[in-house]
C-alpha positions as CSV (number, residue, x, y, z in Angstrom):
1,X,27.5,-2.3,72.0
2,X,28.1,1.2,72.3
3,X,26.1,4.3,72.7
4,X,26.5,7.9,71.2
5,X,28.8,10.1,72.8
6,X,26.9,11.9,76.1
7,X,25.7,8.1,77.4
8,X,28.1,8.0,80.3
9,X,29.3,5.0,81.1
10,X,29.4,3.9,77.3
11,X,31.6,6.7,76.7
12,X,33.9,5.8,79.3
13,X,34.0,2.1,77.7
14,X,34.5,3.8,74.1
15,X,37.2,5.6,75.9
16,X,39.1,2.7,77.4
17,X,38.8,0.7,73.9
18,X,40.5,3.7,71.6
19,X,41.8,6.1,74.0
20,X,40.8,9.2,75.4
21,X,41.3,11.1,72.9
22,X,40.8,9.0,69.7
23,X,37.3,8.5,71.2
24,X,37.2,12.3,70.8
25,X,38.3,12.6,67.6
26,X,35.6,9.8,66.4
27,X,33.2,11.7,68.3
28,X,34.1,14.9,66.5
29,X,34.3,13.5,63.2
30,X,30.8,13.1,62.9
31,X,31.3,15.9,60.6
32,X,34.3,16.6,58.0
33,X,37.1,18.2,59.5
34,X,40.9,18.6,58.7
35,X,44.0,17.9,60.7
36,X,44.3,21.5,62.0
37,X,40.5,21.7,62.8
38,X,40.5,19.0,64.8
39,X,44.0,19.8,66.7
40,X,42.5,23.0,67.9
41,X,39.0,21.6,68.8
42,X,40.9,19.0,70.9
43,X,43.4,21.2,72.1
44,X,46.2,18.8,71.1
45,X,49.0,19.0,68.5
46,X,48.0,18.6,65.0
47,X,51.0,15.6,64.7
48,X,48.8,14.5,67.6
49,X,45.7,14.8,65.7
50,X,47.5,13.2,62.4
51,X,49.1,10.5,64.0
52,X,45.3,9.4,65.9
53,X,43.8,9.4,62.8
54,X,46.3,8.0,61.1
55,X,45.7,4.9,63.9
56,X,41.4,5.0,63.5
57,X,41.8,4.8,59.2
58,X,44.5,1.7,60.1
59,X,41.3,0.5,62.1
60,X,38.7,0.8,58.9
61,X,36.9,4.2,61.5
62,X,37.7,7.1,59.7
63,X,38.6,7.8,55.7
64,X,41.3,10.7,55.0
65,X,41.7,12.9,51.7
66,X,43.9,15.0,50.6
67,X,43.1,18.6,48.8
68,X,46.7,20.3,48.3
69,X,48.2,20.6,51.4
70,X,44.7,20.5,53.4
71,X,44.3,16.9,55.0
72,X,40.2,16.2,55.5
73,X,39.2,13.5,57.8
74,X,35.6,12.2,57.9
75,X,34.1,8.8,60.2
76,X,33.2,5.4,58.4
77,X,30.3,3.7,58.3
78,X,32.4,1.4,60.6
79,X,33.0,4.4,63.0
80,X,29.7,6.0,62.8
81,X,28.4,2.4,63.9
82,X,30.8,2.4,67.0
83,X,29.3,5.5,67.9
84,X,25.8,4.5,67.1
85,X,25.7,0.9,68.7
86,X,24.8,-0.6,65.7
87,X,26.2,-3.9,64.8
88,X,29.1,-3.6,61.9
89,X,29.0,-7.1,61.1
90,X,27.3,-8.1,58.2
């Protein structure tokens, strides 16, 4: 299926499944980040960055909480088997 990010040509596939940049944010969520975080590590918008992972927890990738007006996003065991190659299915 698909390799870690860094594999090359699995990253491109990762890519062409959920996006340039949505592969990123999975990529980056490998640890806990909130919206802002992740709009300045991506150097996008952080409407950008909500409305992407708004998409990947729609898709079962990524869970979202709230703290007060902080919004944390962290990957799935879905996601983190994307990114791994493992099989999801059970």
């Amino acid at each position: 299926m698909w390799s870690p990010p860094g594999a090359g040509a699995s990253d491109k596939a990762l890519a062409a499944l959920l996006g340039t940049t949505r592969a990123a944010i999975l990529a980056t969520l490998v640890d806990d980040h909130t919206t802002t975080d992740l709009a300045r590590r991506l150097s996008i918008s952080p409407s950008s960055a909500s409305r992407h992972t708004g998409v990947l927890r729609q898709a079962g990738l990524v869970s979202t909480t709230r703290y007060r007006n902080t919004v944390h996003h962290t990957i799935t065991p879905q996601g983190r088997a994307l990114l791994d190659g493992a099989s999801s299915t059970p």
